[in-house]
Structures are given as structure tokens and as C-alpha cells.
VEXDREN-2710 file (C-alpha; in Angstrom, 1 decimal):
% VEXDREN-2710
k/r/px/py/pz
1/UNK/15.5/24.3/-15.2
2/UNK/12.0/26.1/-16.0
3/UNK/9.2/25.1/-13.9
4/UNK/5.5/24.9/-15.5
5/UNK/4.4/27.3/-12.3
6/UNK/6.0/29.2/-9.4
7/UNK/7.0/27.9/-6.5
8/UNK/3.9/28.5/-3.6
9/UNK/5.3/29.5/0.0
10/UNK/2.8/26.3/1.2
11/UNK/5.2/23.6/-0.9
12/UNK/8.3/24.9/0.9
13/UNK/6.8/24.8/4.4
14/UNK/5.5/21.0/3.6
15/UNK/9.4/20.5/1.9
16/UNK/11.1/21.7/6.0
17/UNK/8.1/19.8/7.7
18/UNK/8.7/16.8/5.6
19/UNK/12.7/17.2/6.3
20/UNK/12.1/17.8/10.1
21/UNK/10.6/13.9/9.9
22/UNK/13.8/12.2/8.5
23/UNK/12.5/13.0/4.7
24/UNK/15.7/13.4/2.3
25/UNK/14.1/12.6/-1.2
26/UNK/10.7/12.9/-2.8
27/UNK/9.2/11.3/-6.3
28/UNK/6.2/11.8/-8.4
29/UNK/5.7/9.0/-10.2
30/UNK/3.9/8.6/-13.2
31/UNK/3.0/5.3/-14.8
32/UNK/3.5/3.4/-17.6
33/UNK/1.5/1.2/-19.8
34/UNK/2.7/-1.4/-18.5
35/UNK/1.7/-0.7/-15.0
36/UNK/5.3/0.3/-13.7
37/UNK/5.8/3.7/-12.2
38/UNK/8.5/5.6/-13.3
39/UNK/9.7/8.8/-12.1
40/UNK/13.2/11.4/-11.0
41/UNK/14.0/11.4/-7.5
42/UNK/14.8/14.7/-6.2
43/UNK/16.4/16.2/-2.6
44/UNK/13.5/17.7/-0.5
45/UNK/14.4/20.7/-0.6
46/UNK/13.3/20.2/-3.9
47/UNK/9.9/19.5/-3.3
48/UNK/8.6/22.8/-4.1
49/UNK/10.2/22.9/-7.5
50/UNK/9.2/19.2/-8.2
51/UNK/5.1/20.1/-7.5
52/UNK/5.7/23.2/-10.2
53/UNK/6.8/20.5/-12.6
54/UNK/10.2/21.1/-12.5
55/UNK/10.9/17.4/-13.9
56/UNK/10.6/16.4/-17.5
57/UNK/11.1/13.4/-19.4
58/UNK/11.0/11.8/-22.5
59/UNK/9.0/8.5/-21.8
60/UNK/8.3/7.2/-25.6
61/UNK/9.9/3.9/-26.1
62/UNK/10.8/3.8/-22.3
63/UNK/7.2/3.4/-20.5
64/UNK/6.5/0.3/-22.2
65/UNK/4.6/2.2/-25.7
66/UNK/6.0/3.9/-28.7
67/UNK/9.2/4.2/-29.9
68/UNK/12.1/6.8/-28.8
69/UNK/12.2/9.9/-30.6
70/UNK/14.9/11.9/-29.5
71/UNK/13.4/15.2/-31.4
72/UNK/10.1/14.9/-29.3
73/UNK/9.2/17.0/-27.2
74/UNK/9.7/16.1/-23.5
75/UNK/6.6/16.2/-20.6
76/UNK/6.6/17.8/-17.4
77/UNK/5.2/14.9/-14.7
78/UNK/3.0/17.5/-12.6
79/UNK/2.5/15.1/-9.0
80/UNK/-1.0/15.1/-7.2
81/UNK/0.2/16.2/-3.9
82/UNK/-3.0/15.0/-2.5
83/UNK/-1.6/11.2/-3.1
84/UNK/1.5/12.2/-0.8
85/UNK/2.4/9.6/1.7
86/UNK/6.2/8.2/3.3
87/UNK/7.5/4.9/2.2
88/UNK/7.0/2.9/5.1
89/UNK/9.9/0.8/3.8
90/UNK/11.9/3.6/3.5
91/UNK/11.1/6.7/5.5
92/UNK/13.4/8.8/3.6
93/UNK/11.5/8.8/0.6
94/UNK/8.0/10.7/0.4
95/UNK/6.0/9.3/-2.9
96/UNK/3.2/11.0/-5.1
97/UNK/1.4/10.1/-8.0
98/UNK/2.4/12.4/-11.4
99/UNK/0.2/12.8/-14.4
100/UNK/1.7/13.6/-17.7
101/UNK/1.3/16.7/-19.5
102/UNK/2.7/19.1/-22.4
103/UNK/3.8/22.7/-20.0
104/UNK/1.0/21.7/-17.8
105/UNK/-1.3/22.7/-20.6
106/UNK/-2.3/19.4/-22.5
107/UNK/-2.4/16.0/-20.8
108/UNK/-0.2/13.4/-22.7
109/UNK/-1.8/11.4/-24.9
110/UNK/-0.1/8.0/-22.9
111/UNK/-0.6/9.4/-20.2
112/UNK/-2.7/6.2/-18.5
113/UNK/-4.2/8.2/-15.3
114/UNK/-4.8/11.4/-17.6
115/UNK/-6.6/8.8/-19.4
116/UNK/-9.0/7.7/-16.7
117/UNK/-9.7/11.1/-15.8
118/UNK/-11.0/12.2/-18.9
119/UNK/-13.7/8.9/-18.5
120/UNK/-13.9/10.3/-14.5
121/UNK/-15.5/13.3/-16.0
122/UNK/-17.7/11.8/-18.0
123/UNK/-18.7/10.0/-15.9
124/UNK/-19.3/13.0/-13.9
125/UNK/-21.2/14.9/-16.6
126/UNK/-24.2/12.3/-16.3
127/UNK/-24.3/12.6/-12.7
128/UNK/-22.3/9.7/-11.7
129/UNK/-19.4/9.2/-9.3
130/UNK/-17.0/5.7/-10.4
131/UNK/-16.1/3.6/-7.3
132/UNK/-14.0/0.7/-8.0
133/UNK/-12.7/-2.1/-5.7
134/UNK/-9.6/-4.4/-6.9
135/UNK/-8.9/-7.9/-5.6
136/UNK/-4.9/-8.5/-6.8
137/UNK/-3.8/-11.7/-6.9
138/UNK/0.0/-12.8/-7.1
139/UNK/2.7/-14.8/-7.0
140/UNK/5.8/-14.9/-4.1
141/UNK/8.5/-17.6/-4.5
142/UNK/11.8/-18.7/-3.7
143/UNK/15.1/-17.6/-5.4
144/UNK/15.9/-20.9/-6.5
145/UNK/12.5/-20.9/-8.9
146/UNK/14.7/-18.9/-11.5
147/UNK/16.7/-21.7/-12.2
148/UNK/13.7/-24.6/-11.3
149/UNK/12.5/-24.4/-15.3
150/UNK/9.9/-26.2/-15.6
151/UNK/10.0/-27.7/-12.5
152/UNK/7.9/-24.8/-11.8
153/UNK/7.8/-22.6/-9.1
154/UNK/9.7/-23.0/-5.4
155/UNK/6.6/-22.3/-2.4
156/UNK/7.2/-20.6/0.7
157/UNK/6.2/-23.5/2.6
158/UNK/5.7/-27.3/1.3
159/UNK/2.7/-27.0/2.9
160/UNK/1.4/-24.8/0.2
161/UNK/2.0/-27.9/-2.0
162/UNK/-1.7/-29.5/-1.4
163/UNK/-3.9/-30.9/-3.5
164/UNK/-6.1/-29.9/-5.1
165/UNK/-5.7/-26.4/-4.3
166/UNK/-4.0/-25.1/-1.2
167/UNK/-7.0/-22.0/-1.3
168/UNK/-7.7/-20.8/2.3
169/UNK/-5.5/-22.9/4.1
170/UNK/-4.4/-21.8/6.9
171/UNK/-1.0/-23.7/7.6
172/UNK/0.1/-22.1/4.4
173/UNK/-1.4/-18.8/5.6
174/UNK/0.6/-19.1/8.6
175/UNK/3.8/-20.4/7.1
176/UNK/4.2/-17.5/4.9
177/UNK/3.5/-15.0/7.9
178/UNK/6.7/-12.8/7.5
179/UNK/5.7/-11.7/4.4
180/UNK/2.5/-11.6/5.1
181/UNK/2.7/-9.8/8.1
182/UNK/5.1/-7.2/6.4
183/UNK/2.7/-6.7/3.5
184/UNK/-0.3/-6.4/5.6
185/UNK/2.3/-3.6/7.9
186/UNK/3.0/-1.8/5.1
187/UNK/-1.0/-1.7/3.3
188/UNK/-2.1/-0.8/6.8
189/UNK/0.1/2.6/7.1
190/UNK/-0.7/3.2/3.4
191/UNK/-4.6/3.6/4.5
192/UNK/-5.4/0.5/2.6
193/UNK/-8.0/-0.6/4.8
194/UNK/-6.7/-4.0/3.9
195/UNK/-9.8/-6.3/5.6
196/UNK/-8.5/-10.2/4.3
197/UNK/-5.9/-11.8/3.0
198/UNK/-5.3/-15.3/2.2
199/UNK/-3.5/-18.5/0.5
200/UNK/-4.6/-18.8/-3.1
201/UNK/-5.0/-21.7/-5.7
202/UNK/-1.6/-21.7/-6.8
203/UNK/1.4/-23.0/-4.4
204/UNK/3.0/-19.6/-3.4
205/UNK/-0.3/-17.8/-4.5
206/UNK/-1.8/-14.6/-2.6
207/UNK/-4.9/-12.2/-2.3
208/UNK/-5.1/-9.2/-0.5
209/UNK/-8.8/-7.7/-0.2
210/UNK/-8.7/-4.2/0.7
211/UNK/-11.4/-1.1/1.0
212/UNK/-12.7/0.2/-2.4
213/UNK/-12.4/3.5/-3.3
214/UNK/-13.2/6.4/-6.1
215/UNK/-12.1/4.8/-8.7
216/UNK/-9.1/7.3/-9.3
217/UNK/-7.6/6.1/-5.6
218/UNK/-8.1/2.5/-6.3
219/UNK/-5.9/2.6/-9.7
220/UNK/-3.1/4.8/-7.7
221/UNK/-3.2/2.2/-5.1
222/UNK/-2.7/-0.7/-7.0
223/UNK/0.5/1.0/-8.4
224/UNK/1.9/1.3/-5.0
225/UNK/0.3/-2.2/-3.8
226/UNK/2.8/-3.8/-6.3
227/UNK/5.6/-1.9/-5.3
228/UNK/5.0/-2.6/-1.9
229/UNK/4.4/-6.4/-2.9
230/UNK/7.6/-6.7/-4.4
231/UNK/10.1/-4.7/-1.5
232/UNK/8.5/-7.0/1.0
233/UNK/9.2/-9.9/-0.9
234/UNK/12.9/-9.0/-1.5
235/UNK/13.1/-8.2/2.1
236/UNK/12.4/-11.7/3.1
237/UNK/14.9/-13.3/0.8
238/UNK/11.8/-13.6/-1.7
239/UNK/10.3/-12.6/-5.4
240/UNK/6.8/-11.2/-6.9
241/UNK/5.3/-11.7/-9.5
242/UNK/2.3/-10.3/-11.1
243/UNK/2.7/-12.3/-14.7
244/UNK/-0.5/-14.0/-15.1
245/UNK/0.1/-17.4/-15.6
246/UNK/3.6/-18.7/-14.4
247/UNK/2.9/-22.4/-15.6
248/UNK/0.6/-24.0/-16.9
249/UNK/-0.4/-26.5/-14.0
250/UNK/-0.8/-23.5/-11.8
251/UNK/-4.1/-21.3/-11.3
252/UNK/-4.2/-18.0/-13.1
253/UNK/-3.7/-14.7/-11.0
254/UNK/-6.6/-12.2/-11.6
255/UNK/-6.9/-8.9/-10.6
256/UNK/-10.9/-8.7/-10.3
257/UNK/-12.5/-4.7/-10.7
258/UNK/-15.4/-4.4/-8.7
259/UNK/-17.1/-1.2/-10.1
260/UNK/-20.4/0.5/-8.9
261/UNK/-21.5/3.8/-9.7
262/UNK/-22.8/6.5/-6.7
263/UNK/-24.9/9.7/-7.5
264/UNK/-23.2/13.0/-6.5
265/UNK/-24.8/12.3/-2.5
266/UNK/-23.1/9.1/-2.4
267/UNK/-26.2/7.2/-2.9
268/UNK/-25.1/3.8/-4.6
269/UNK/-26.7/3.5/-8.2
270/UNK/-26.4/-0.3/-9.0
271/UNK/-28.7/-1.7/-5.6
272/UNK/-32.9/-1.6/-6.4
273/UNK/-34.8/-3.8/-3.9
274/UNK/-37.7/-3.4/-6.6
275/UNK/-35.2/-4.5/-9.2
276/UNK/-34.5/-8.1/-10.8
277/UNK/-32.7/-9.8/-8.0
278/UNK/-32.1/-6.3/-6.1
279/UNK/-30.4/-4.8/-9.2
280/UNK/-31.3/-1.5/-10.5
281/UNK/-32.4/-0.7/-14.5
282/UNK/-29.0/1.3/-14.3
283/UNK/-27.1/-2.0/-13.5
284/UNK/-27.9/-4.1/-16.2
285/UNK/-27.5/-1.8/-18.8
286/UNK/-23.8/-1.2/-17.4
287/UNK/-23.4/-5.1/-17.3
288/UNK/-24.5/-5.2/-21.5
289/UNK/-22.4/-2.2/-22.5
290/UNK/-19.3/-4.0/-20.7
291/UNK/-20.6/-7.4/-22.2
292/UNK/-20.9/-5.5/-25.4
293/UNK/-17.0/-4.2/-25.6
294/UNK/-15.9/-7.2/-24.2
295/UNK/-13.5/-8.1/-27.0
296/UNK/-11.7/-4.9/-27.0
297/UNK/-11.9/-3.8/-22.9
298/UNK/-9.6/-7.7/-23.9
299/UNK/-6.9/-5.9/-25.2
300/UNK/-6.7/-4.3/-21.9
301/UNK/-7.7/-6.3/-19.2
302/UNK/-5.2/-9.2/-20.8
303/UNK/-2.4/-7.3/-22.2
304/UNK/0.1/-10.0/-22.5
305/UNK/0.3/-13.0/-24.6
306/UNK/0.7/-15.4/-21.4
307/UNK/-2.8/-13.3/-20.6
308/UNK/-4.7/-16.0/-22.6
309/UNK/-2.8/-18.9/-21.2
310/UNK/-5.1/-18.1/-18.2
311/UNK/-8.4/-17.2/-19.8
312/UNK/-9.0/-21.2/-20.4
313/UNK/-11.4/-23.3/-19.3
314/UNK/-9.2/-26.0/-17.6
315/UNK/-5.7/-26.3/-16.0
316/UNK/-3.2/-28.9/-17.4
317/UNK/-4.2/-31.2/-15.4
318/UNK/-8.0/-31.2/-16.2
319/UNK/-9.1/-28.8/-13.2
320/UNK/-11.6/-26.3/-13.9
321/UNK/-9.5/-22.8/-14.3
322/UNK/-12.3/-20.9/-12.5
323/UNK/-11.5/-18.1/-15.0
324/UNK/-14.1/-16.7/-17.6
325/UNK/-14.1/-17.7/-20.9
326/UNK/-16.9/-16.1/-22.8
327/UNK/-18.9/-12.8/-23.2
328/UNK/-21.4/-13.8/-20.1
329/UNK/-23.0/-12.9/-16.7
330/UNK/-24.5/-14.1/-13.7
331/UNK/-25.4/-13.7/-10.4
332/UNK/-23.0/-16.4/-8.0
333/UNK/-21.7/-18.0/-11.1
334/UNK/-18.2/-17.4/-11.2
335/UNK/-17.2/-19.0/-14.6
336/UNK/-18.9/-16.0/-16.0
337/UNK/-16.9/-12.9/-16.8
338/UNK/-18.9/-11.1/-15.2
339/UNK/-20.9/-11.7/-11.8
340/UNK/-23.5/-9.5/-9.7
341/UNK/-22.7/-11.1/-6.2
342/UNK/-25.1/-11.0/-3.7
343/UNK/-22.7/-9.4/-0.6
344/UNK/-21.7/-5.8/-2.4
345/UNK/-23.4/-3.5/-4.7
346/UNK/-21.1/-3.8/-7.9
347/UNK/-20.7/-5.9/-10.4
348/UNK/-17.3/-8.0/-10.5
349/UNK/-15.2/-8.1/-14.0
350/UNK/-13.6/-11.4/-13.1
351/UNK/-11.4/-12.0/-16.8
352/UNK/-8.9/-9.0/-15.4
353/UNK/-6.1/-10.2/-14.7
354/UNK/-2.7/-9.1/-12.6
355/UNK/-0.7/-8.1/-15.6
356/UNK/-3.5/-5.3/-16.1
357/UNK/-2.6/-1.9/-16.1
358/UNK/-5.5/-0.8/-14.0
359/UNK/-5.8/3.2/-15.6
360/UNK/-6.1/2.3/-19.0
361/UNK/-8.3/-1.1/-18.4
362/UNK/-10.7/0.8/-15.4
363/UNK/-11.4/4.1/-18.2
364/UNK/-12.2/1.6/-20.5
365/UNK/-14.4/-0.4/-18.8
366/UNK/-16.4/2.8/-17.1
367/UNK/-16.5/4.1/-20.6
368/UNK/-18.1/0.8/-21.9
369/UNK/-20.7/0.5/-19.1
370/UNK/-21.8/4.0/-19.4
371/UNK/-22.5/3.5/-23.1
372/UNK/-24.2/0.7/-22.4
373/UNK/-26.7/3.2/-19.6
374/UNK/-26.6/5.7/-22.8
375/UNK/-28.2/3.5/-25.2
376/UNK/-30.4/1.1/-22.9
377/UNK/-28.3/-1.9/-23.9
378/UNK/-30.3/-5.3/-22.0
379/UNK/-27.6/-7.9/-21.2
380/UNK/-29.8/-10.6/-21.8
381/UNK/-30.5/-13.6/-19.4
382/UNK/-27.8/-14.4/-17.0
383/UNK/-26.2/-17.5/-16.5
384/UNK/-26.5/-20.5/-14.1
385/UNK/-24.8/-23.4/-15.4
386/UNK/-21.1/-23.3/-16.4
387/UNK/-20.8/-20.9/-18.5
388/UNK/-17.8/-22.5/-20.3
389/UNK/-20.2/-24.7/-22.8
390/UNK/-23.1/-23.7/-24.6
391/UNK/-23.6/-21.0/-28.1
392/UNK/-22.0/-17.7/-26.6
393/UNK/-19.4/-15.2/-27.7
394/UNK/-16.0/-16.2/-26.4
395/UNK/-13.8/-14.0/-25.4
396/UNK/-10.7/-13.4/-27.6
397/UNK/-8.5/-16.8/-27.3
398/UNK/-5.0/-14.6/-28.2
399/UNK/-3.8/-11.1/-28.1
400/UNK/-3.7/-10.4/-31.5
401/UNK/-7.3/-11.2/-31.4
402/UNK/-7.8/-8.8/-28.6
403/UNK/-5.9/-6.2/-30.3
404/UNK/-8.0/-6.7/-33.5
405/UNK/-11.1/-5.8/-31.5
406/UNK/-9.9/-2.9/-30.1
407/UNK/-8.9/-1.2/-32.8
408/UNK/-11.9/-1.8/-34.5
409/UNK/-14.2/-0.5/-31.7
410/UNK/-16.2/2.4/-32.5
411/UNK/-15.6/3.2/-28.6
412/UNK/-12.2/2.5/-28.7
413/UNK/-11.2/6.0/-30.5
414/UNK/-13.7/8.3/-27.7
415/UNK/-11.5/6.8/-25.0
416/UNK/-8.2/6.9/-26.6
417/UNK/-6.1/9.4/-28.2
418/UNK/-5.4/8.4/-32.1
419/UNK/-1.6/8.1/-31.3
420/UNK/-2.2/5.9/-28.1
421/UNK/-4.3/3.3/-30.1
422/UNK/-2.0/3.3/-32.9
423/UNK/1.3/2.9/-30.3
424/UNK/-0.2/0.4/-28.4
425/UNK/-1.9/-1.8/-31.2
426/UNK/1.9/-1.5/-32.5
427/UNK/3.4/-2.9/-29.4
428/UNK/0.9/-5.8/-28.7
429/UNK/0.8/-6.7/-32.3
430/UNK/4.5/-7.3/-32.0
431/UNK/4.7/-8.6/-28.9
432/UNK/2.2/-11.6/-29.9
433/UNK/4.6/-11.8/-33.4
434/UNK/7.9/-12.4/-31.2
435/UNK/5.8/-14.7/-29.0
436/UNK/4.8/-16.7/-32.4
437/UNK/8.0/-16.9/-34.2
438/UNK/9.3/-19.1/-30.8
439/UNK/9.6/-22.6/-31.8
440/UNK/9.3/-23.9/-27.8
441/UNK/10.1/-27.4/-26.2
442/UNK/6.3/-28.6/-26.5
443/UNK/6.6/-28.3/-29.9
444/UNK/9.2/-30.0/-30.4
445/UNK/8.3/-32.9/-28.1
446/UNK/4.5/-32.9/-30.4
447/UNK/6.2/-32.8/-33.2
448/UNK/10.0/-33.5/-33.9
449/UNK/9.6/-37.5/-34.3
450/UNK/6.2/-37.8/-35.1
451/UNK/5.8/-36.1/-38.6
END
């Protein structure tokens, strides 16, 4: 097959080096819209062809948007060789990132990290470089879950099964060690810089906290941060899961984007000790142009229809959720969406959540908070009561609604291609219709006998 460009000498020396360390395959994998990456796995002596883009596809209908056109033409995924590493789970394999492009010429229009790019340069253009920080939260569970219903999901440990919250304890830290220990391995080799980790709210709930990064980095690691999530589970006899909110008795997981903006020297743009509470001009007008596409960045940042069974005020049980609600911000008030904490210089978008694919949702949200630096948008007061009561903007309560707002955003079409918007407003509009047409078991129990 035709290669988008020749073969350079250098790839074939990396391909025998790579070899010579017990490498047999290599993948560059590009990355769907729904977060999943995706991508041919070739010999190593392959390599060099596989870095020309030697490897097309036809990913319409099978990455999660659009539907399958079998007269379309196919893409070339062209890998970032800089974003090679070995599987530490499986030496043989050595992964790379891929972006999606027409013959190398034009980036596809789903193509999620050509998306971001496009927003890095801009970005770049007003003298600003994106760093962005990502705290993923998750799931791990038993086999036997899958057939618990709604018994709900089977811990690691019955000691995770505390009440109120088993959040920082340690016994069910320590009792969920081997996969802990063999995620924490795995991050570690990967150049994570993972720095905490931790028992969640949720029985069988996880953080990792790790180094931020160029914003770029951050979104390519939290691809491989799933995938590494998930083989360590299997390994220990367990599952993953990044779906948002598994039950309704059990906390949400987030996935909250810490983003700060750095002049060219590295100099971070958000800190002002002369500032309003140590925050720069800059700052706040990046908090109200966030604030300000809120509705659609939604769409995004909650791109599932069990999204907004997380985005509520209270658990089942009558526990506050701890996650946002409505269009507001603060400074240590975490029931806002967004919060300017006091230990880092970046402001924390805590309504992302795990199912979020973190291209599309971290080039919208640059692209928002730069509009909102362009125009001199003011955020208004912040918050310092719960922010759950009171007369402000709520954040959309259902998908569709979400979907409605992006569409509609002026912003929305200077971020997106015309056929991404119109593919993915087509796939969440019918995913929230399937979800609606269910007739489920609460239902029935609310309403079978009693009208």
C-alpha cells in the first residue's frame, strides 16, 4: 500500500532498535469520540512504513460519530512518534498517538486531537501556552457485579462498604493494593508523575492525581490512563469502568480539568498577588467566557445521558452529590462548577465527568475561556454558600438539552467543523431518544397500580 511520505533511514534504525528490546508490533492509535483509541497493529519492521502513514481507515460509524459510508474516502492515521513509549503490560507492543488526516494534507474533520490542536494554536497566536491537569475518577469491581442488578456494584474489599463515604480511607486503600500497586507500576513507567492516589466516595471508587502537563500531553495521557486502568483491572480478576454514574446511591465519577494558561517563557498567566484573591485580570475573564458557554462545553463535558444522573444535587439517599449544578464559581466552594483553589494556579472545571472525551471537551473549553480574555467578559461575584439554591443559570438537566445549546452556540461552529457538529448533535440526539423511549422498572413501580 501507498504511504502519504517516504520512508526516513531514522524510522528504520528506531524499527531494529525497538526489535533488539523484545518489540514485535507497534500501533498508532487514534481516538474516537467517544474516548476509545482505535488503531491497526503492525510487525515492527513495519514501523517505518506505519510513521509515513501507511495505515488507513474508514472510521465513520465505527469511532462512535457518523454513519458508515462505504464510498467515503478513507484517512491515513499519521502517529506522533514523539508520544512513543512500550506497553509496560506488554513489552511487545510499542504505542503512539495518531491524528487523522486526508493524504496527510487536511486533518479530519472528527478528528478529536486535530481538533484541539487547531484551539492549541490559537491559543498560541495570543501569546499563550494551555496547561491542563486531569483528576480521573473511576470505578473497579468484582465480576459478579454484572449479574448483582441492582444490588449494585460488588467492592474490592467490604471494607470499602462504610458509611457515609469510604473517601480516604485507608483500609480500603490498602485492601485494594494489587490493583493499586499495578496501576501506580504501570503510570510510573508511563512518566505520569503520578503524586496520590486514593479511595473515593463510592464503594470500589478511585482517584489517581498525577503531574499536569501541556494540555496536548494531558488529553494523550488520559487515553492511555484508561487503557492502563482497565488491563490492570482484568489482570487482577477485576473490571473498569469510566460510566459516570453506575447507580444511583453511589457518588458520581468526575474527571476534573484543571487549566491555566503560561506565556511563551513559562511564566504562569492566571496567579496576580495584586489581583482579587491572588487572581490575575486574565483569570477571571477565562472563568466568565467558560461560565458563559457553559450550556454547550455540557454537551461535551457530559456526553452521555447517565452524564446528568450525576450532575444532581443529592444522592438517592439525600447526601449532598458534591457535583455542580449551576453556571457558578468560587474560590474553596466546591458545589460550584467551577472553583479557583487556593494550592495551584488554575481554575478547576469540576461538572467534567469520566465519560468525557478529553480532546473535544479540553478545545472547547480553552476556546471558551479565551473568548471570554477576547471580549473582557467579568464573571461576576463568586460564590460562598451552596451554590445548589439561589436564582442562577443551571446547567443543562438532560443531554438533549445540552445538545440544544451547543448547536446553537455562536462558538460552537469556530471550534468545530460543520460535519462534526451536525454528526455529533445526530448521535446524542438519538442516543437521549433510545434512552427516552425505555419504559424502566421505576416507572413501573411509580406508576403501574397507582393510576
Amino acid at each position: 500500500m501507498d504511504t502519504v511520505n517516504q520512508i526516513d533511514p531514522d524510522h528504520t534504525r528506531l524499527a531494529r532498535e525497538l526489535a533488539g528490546q523484545g518489540v514485535k508490533y507497534a500501533v498508532a492509535a487514534w481516538v474516537d469520540v467517544l474516548g476509545r483509541p482505535k488503531s491497526k497493529t503492525v510487525p515492527i519492521d513495519h514501523l517505518p512504513n506505519l510513521l509515513a502513514g501507511s495505515e488507513r481507515y474508514t472510521p465513520r460509524g465505527m469511532g462512535g460519530i457518523g454513519r458508515m459510508n462505504p464510498v467515503e474516502d478513507e484517512i491515513a492515521g499519521l502517529p506522533d512518534l514523539s508520544t512513543l513509549q512500550v506497553l509496560p503490560w506488554d513489552r511487545r507492543v510499542a504505542w503512539m498517538v495518531a491524528d487523522m488526516s486526508f493524504g496527510g494534507r487536511e486533518p479530519y474533520a472528527l478528528c478529536p486531537r486535530s481538533i484541539l490542536k487547531r484551539q492549541i494554536e490559537a491559543a498560541a497566536e495570543m501569546g499563550y501556552v494551555c496547561q491542563l491537569g486531569v483528576e480521573p475518577e473511576f470505578y473497579v469491581f468484582k465480576p459478579e457485579s454484572l449479574d448483582a442488578g441492582s444490588a449494585g456494584l460488588v467492592p474490592i474489599s467490604l471494607s470499602e462498604q462504610i458509611r457515609p463515604s469510604p473517601a480516604y480511607d485507608v483500609q480500603s486503600t490498602l485492601d485494594s493494593m494489587p490493583f493499586l500497586d499495578r496501576m501506580c507500576d504501570y503510570l510510573t513507567e508511563l512518566g505520569f508523575g503520578v503524586f496520590s492516589f486514593d479511595a473515593e466516595g463510592g464503594d470500589g471508587q478511585y482517584e489517581f492525581d498525577f503531574a499536569h502537563a501541556p494540555v496536548l500531553e494531558s488529553a494523550d495521557r488520559i487515553t492511555l490512563f484508561r487503557l492502563a486502568a482497565r488491563q490492570a483491572a482484568r489482570e487482577c480478576g477485576l473490571y473498569a469502568t469510566f460510566m459516570p454514574k453506575p447507580y444511583s446511591d453511589l457518588w458520581g465519577s468526575g474527571a476534573h480539568f484543571n487549566m491555566s494558561l503560561e506565556d511563551r517563557a513559562g511564566v504562569n498567566m492566571f496567579r496576580d498577588e495584586t489581583g482579587r484573591q491572588g487572581w490575575s485580570k486574565e483569570a477571571y475573564q477565562f472563568v466568565a467566557g467558560v461560565l458563559h458557554h457553559a450550556p454547550a462545553l455540557t454537551a461535551l463535558a457530559n456526553p452521555t445521558t447517565n452524564s446528568y444522573r450525576r450532575l444532581v444535587d443529592r444522592l438517592a439517599d439525600g447526601e449532598i452529590s458534591w457535583a455542580p449544578t449551576k453556571i457558578s464559581y468560587g474560590y474553596n466552594n466546591r458545589s460550584c462548577m467551577i472553583r479557583l483553589p487556593a494550592n495551584r494556579p488554575a481554575l478547576e472545571n469540576r461538572a467534567v465527568d469520566s465519560a468525557a472525551n478529553t480532546y473535544l471537551t479540553a478545545a472547547f473549553m480553552l476556546a471558551a475561556g479565551l473568548d471570554g480574555i477576547r471580549r473582557g467578559l467579568d464573571p461576576g461575584d463568586p460564590r460562598d454558600d451552596l451554590s445548589y439554591t439561589g436564582d442562577i443559570p443551571r446547567l443543562p438537566r438532560t443531554l438533549l438539552e445540552a445538545v440544544e445549546a451547543f448547536r446553537t452556540d455562536p462558538l460552537t461552529a469556530e471550534v468545530f467543523h460543520e460535519a462534526f457538529v451536525r454528526d455529533y448533535a445526530e448521535m446524542k440526539i438519538g442516543e437521549w431518544e433510545r434512552a427516552h423511549r425505555d419504559v424502566t422498572d421505576a416507572e413501573r413501580d411509580a406508576y403501574l397500580l397507582n393510576l
